[in-house]
Structure formats: C-alpha cells, structure tokens
N, C-alpha and C positions, 0 to 999 in steps of 0.2 A: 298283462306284463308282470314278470317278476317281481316286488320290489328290488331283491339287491341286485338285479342282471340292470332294470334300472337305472339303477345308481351308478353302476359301472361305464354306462352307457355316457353318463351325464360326466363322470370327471375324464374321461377321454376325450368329451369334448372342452372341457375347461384345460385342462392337463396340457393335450397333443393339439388340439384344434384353437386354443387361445379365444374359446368363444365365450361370452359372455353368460356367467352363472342360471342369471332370471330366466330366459328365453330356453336355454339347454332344460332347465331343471320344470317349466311349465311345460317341456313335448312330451316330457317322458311320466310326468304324471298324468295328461292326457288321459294316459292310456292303462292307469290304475284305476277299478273303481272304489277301491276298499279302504276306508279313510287311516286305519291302522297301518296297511301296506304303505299308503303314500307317507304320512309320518315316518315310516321305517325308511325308506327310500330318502326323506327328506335330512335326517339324522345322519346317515351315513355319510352323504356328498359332503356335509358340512364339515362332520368332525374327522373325514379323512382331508380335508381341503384345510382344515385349520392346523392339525398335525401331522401337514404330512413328510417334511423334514426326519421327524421324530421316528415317525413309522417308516421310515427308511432304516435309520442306524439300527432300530429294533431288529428288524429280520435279517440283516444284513451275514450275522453269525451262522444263519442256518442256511446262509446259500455259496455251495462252493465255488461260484465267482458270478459278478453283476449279470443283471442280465439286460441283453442288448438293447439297443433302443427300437429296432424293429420289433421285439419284443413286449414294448409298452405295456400294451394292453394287460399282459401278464404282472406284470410288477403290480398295476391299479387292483386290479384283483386281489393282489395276497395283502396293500398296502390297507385295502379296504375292509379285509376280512379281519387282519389283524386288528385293527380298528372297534371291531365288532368283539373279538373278543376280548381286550384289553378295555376297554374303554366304554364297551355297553355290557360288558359282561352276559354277553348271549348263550345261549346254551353251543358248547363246540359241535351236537352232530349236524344242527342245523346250519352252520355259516360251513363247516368243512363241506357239509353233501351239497349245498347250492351253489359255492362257491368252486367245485369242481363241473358242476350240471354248468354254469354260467361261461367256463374255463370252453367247455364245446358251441356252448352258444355263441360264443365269439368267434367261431370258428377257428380253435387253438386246441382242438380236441388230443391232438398228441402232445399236450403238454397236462392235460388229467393228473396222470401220476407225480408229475413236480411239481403240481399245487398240491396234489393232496397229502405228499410226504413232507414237504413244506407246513404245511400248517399243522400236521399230528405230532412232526416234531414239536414247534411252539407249544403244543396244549400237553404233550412231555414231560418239559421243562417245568411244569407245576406253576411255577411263582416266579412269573415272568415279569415283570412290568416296563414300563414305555421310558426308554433313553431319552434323553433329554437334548433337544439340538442346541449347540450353544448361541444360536443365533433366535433360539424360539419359534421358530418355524416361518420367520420371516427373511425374505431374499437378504444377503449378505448387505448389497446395498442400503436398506430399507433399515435395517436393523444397526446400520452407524450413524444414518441421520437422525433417527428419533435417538439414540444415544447421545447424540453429542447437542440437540436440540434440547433434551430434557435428560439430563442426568440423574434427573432424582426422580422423576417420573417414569422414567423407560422401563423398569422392570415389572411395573402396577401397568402398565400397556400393552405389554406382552401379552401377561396371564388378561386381562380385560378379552384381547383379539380371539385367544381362545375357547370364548362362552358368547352363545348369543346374547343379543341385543336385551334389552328388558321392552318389551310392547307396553307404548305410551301411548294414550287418549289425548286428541282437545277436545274438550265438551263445549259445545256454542253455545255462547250464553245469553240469545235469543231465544234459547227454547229449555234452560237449565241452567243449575248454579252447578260447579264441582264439585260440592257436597249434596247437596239434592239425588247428582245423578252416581254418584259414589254409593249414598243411599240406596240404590235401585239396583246396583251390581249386588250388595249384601244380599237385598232381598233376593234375589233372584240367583244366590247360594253361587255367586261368582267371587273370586278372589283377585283384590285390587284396594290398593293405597293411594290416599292424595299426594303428588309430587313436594318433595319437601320446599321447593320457593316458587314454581308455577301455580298461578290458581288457577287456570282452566286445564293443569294436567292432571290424569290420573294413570298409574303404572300398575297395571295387570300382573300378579304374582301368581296367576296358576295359568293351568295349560286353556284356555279357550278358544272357539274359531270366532273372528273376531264381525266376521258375517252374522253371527248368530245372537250378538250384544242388544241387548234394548235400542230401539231406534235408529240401530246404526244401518240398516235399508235406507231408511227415511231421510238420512242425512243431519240426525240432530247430535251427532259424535264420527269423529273421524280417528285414524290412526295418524299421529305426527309424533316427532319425538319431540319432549321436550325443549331441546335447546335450539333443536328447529325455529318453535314458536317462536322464539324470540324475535325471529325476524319481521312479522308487525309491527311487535310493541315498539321494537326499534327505530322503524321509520316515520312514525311520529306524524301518521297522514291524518288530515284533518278536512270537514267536509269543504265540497267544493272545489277540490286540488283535481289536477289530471296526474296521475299515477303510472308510472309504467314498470312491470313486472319482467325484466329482461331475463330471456333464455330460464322460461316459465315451466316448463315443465317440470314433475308432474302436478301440480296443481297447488299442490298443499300451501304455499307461500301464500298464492295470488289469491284462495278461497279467504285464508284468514284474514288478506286485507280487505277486501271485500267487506268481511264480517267486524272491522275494527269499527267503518264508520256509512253512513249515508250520506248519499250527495257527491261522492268522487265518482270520476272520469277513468276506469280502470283498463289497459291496451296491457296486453299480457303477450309476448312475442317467443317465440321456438323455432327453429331452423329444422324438424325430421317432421316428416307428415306423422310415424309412427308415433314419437314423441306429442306430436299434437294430439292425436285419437286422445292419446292416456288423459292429459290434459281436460279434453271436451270432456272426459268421464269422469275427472273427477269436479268437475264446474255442475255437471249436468245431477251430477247423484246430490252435490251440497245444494244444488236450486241458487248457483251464482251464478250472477249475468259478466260478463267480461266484451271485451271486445279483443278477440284471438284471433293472430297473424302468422301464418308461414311462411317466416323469411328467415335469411340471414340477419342478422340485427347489424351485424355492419356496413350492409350495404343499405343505406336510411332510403335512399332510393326508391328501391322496393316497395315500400313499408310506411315511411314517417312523412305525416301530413304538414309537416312544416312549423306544428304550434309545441311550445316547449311543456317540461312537464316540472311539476312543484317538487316531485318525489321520484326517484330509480331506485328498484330492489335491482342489484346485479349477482344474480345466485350463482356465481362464474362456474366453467369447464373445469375442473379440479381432479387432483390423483384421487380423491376420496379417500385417501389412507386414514381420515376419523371415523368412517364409517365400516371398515374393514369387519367388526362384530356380523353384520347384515351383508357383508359381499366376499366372504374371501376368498374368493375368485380371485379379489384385486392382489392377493400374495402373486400370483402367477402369470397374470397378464398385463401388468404392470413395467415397467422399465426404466430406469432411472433414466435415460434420453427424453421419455416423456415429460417428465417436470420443465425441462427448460423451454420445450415447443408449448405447453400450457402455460409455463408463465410469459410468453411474449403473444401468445391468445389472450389470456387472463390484460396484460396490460395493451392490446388491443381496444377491448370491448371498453376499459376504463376509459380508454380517449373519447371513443365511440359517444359514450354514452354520457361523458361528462358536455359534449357538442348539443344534447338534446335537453341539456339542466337548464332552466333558468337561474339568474342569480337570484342568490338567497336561498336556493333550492338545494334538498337535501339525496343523497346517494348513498346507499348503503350496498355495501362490498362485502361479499358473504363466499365462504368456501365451507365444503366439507372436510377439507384437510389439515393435517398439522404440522407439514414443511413450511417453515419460515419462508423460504423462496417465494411461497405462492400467495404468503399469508403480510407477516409482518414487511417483509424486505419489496415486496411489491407495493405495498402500500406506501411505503419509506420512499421509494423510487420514484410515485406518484407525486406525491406530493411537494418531491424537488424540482420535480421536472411542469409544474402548473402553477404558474404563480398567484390564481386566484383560488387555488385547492385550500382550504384550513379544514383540521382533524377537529369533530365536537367529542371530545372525552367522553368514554364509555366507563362504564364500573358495574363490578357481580361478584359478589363473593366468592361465586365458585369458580369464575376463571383467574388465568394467568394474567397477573396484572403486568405492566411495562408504562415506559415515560409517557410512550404516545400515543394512549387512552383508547388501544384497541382491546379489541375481548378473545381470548383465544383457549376454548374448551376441548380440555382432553375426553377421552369416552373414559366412564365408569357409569357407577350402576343410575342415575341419576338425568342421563344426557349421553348423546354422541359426541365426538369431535366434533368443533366448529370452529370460525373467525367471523368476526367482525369487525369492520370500520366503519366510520362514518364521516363524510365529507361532506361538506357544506362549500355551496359556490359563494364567493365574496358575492355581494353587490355593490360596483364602486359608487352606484349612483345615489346612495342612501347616505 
C-alpha cells in the first residue's frame, strides 16, 4: 500500500465516516511493510487532521468555486498534499505525481487534471504559507468553550493541539529507580529527560519505537503520561483495601495501582469485550493479577458481589478534548450535544459508584477533559446533591487551582489534560 493513498484512505474515514482515528489508522498500516512509509502515512493523517480548517482557507484562492461534497474525497487529497508541502516541506514532484496516481486510485481518475493544476499552481505561487483559521482549527463550538473557560490559557491550547503529544514512561520501581533506568536510555544513545515533578516519569525527546526501549517487552516500563500517573498516587490505596478500578480500560490506571501496594483486592470492570482484550493486554504484558469484569458498571447486578470497596478510581466517559494532541480525530467527531449526554453518563456512574463506597471510603473522579461541565460543574453538582459526599483538597503546582480543592491540568509539554476530584464518604458512625 501506498503511504500517502493510505493516509487518504484513513481521513476519509475520520472526515466522512466519523470513524474512529486508532482503529482506521492500524488497517491501513496493516498493510505498510516499511517502517519509513508507515511514519509518513502516520504524519500526514495527523497534521492534516490537526490543520485542517487552515488547509482549507489555504487552497481555497486556487479553486474557482468549492468543491462539492460528493466530491470529498477530492478536497482530502489536495487538503492533504498541501499539507505535505507546506508544512513537511516534501519535495513537490513526489506529493504532485502520487497525489494525482492516488486521485485514480480512488476511482476519481477524471479529476487527475484538477488535482494536478491545483497543486502546480500552489508550488507557483513560491512563498505560499498556511492561513491561519481564526478558530485554530478547532470546531466553532469547541473553540468558545475553552475561550471562555480559560481566557488566558486558550491560545497556548490551541498551538499545544497542534503538535503531538511528548511520549511519557512510568518506570516501575519494583524493578528500577527513574534515574537508574534514565541512565540506561543514555547508554543505550536514546534521548529522554526526567519529568520535571514525576519521579517515576521520564519524557522521551527523540524519535524512538517505544517496543524497542530496554525492558519494555518484559514489562519493567510502560508508556503513561504523566499526569495520567497521578491517578494512583491520588487514591491513596493502602494494603489490604478492596479496590475497584471503574470503566478500566485500557489498563494503565489499574497496573499502577496494583504496582502502588500488596495486599489489595483489585476488580477492575469495562462494559466492550473489545475494550477488555486491550485491558487483558495490558494486565498480562505488566504481570498484574486483577480481577476483570464485562459489565456494564451500572448495572451492579451483573457484576457486584455485594461487599463494598475502601477505594473507586472512576476514569469516567469524557469528550477527551485534554487529550486531543494524541486523537484529533476528536476535532471532527465530536459534537457539542455530546457533552450534555456524557455528563448525565458521567453523573450516572458517580451515583453508581458512590452506592458501592463504604463510609470513610475514598473515590476519585478522573476525566481526560477540560469543559468544566464535565469536570468542575459536575463535581459541584455532586456534591450538592449527596449529603454524605465531602471534597479532600487536592494541590499541584502545575494545575488550576480553585475553592474546591480539585486539580484540573491543561496539556503542554509536561502532561495531558486531566481532572481530578476526590470524594471521601462521611462515616456517621465514627
């Protein structure tokens, strides 16, 4: 396969099909074997999925009027190429002559000559460079809630959405320190830094596959992002507790509690069989024992043997829009209608799961996002609405502080988006 025919393949189904980035972008490198190729194909979907607003108003001049939507296909192509050459600065005959070859492959072969006059102009033009959307290349929507949520951070959010992630290590420190194994990326002429306040993270600054890291076969280092971790340390399990890891998937959560202490009772639960595989795979590569449930979590029926737990991680259903660096897919398949049906999911599972607390017991309330609705205002709502709900004060330097002692991290180079709360069950009988 191609790489860039590809790639075309993949945001046509992100684009037109509303399908999900992960799953579209592993079919189609399937079928790559050349690890150059797949990186080029991997580049492209990204950085036309993250500018693609932008690369719209770009070509926009060289086309003497839009073009239709049964059309699509065509647009992704030129929106794609442009892409390539603005912005990876490829050599023009190779994106022009593939990106016409691709134009037949999609079976759009009489439109050859409007791609290909279409992009000789742009490389013409000399000293073209990429318009800028005023919206950043995120949905109108999207881009008035993080404005009016963070006015002083929205515009460092934007440019953030635009560059990938930074790949963050936890080093288990059963089998290593994060200097020890920091030490051992040197030697081994890999390039990576200790996390500036995580100690078991380290942040990878060159290109690596991350399959290929010292021990990481073995299981004695995983991929998590830093601000991920936090959600361990946060819940403050201690041995002996029963523990439950709601809507567990993919794993990285439930491994590390696991890895905080010995002697807990760990039920780790997901509602997708597909979802569970991931899960089993990552329990199974770290050598963690769980006890893993396909249910629904709120239907306790199912699922819950009747004894309560000391601790709840609830990693809730979320827009993801903190982690948008790693999916931005979610620019396009996302909908503002969603936020309101996840947060009455979201304050769902909080009833759910607060029925399964014991008193005194602690719950930690966890999103990838960073709409207040889903984050702060939900929690706010909680807590009015349960009389024996009280908030235990969180603090981090690096988040957003507020009255009500929750944590709430934007992404930059450092961490993804995240929230946190933590809710503690009175118990009256103390």
């Amino acid at each position: 396969m191609n790489a860039r025919l590809a790639a075309i393949y993949v945001l046509y189904d992100v684009i037109v099909g509303r399908r999900s980035l992960s799953p579209a972008l592993a079919e189609q490198l399937d079928k790559i074997s050349n690890p150059p190729d797949r990186g080029l194909t991997q580049e492209i979907v990204f950085g036309t999925l993250r500018y693609y607003s932008s690369l719209q108003l770009t070509i926009r001049p060289f086309l003497k009027k839009a073009i239709p939507e049964k059309n699509k296909p065509l647009a992704i192509v030129l929106y794609s190429a442009l892409y390539q050459l603005l912005m990876m600065k490829l050599p023009s005959y190779a994106v022009i002559n593939e990106s016409v070859d691709a134009v037949k492959d999609i079976d759009f072969e009489w439109a050859t000559g409007f791609v290909n006059g279409v992009l000789r102009a742009v490389v013409r033009h000399g000293d073209l460079t990429l318009k800028r959307d005023k919206n950043a290349d995120h949905p109108i929507w999207l881009a008035g809630a993080i404005r009016s949520a963070y006015p002083d951070e929205a515009e460092n959010m934007f440019k953030q959405n635009h560059y990938p992630a930074p790949v963050m290590l936890r080093v288990r420190r059963q089998y290593h320190s994060r200097d020890d194994y920091l030490a051992l990326l040197h030697t081994n002429d890999i390039q990576a830094q200790a996390h500036i306040d995580n100690k078991d993270a380290i942040i990878l600054t060159g290109k690596t596959n991350v399959a290929d890291l010292p021990y990481f076969s073995q299981g004695q280092v995983t991929v998590q992002d830093a601000n991920a971790q936090l959600a361990a340390n946060l819940l403050g399990v201690q041995s002996g507790m029963r523990v439950l890891d709601a809507c567990a998937a993919p794993g990285g959560k439930t491994a590390h509690i696991a890895d905080k202490v010995d002697g807990i009772t760990l039920t780790a639960v997901d509602h997708a069989a597909g979802r569970i595989d991931t899960l089993n795979d990552t329990l199974s590569r770290l050598h963690v024992d769980a006890n893993v449930i396909t249910a629904d979590l709120r239907d306790t029926t199912q699922w819950h043997d009747g004894q309560l737990f000391d601790r709840i991680l609830l990693d809730a259903p979320c827009s993801a829009t903190g982690v948008i660096r790693k999916h931005p897919d979610i620019l396009f398949n996302r909908r503002q209608s969603d936020i309101t049906k996840l947060s009455a999911v979201q304050a769902e599972l909080l009833q759910t799961c607060w029925k399964l607390l014991k008193p005194g017991g602690r719950l930690l309330y966890v999103t990838c996002s960073i709409l207040p609705e889903e984050n702060i205002e939900q929690v706010n709502n909680f807590i009015k609405k349960t009389p024996d709900a009280t908030i235990r004060p969180l603090g981090h330097n690096r988040a957003i502080s507020n009255k009500l002692g929750t944590l709430q991290f934007l992404p930059d180079k450092y961490g993804d988006g995240f929230f946190y709360a933590l809710l503690e069950k009175q118990d009256h009988c103390a």
